[in-house]
N, C-alpha and C positions, 0 to 999 in steps of 0.2 A: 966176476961171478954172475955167471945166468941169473935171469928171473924166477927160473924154477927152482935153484939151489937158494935162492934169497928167499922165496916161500916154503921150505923145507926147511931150514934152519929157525927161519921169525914163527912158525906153526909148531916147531921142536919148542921153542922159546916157549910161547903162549902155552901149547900144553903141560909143561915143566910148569911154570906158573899156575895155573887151576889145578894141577895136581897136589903142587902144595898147601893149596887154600880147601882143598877137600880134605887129603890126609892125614895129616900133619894134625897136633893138638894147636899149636900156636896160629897157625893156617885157619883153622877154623875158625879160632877166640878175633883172631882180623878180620876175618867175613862176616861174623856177626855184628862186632861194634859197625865195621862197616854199613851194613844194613839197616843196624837200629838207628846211626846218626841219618843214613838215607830217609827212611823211615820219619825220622822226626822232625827232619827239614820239611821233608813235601807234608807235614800235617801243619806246617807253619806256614809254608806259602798256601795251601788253600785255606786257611784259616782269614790270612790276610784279603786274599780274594773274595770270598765270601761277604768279610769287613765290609772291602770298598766298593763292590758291587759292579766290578769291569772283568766281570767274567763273562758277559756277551760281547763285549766289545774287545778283548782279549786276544793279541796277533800271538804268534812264536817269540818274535822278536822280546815284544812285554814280559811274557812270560821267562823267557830265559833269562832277560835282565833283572826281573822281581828274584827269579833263582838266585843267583848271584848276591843279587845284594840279602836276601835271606843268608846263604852257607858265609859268605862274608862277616856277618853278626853273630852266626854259632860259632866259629871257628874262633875268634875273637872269646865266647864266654867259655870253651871248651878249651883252648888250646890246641885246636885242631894243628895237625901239619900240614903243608902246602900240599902234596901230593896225595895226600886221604880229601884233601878239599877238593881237589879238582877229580877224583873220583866221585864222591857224592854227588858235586855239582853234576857228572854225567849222567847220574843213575837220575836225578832227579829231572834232569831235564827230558829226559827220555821218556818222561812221565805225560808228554804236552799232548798228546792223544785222548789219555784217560783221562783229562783234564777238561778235554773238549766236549767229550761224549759225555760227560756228568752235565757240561753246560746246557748239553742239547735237549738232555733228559730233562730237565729244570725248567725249561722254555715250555715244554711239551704239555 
């Protein structure tokens, strides 16, 4: 199979997937928990950040592996499942930008 047929097919894929997560009643009720556990991680890693006060000194690296070991401890007191964990952990990580700009704003 061509290249073009393998992104024609994975792009059918993915938009079948978000079309369910927008339609759908039960699509929805997962995007929201999704969010709110998203949601409630990144107000726990900056909470911790703030704590220890190495939010200047803060690489990607730190910060993805503070992620981790945060959704690691909620998934643990939630009962998360493996594959909502490594969603969160993505959304949260994807965070490390606005993350940075709060830093910067803080210094200023």
């Amino acid at each position: 199979m061509g290249k073009f047929k393998k992104g024609v097919f994975l792009g059918g894929l993915l938009g079948a997937g978000v079309m369910w997560l927008n339609t759908t009643k039960k699509g929805r009720e997962v995007r929201e928990q999704l969010l709110d556990s998203s949601a409630e991680v990144y107000a726990q890693v900056k909470n911790k950040l703030s704590e220890s006060g190495a939010l200047e000194n803060m690489t990607k690296n730190k910060y993805i592996a503070m992620v981790g070991d945060v959704v690691d401890k909620y998934a643990i007191q939630t009962g998360m499942a493996d594959n909502v964990k490594k969603m969160v952990t993505k959304l949260v990580n994807s965070q490390w930008k606005q993350v940075k700009k709060g830093s910067k704003k803080k210094t200023r």
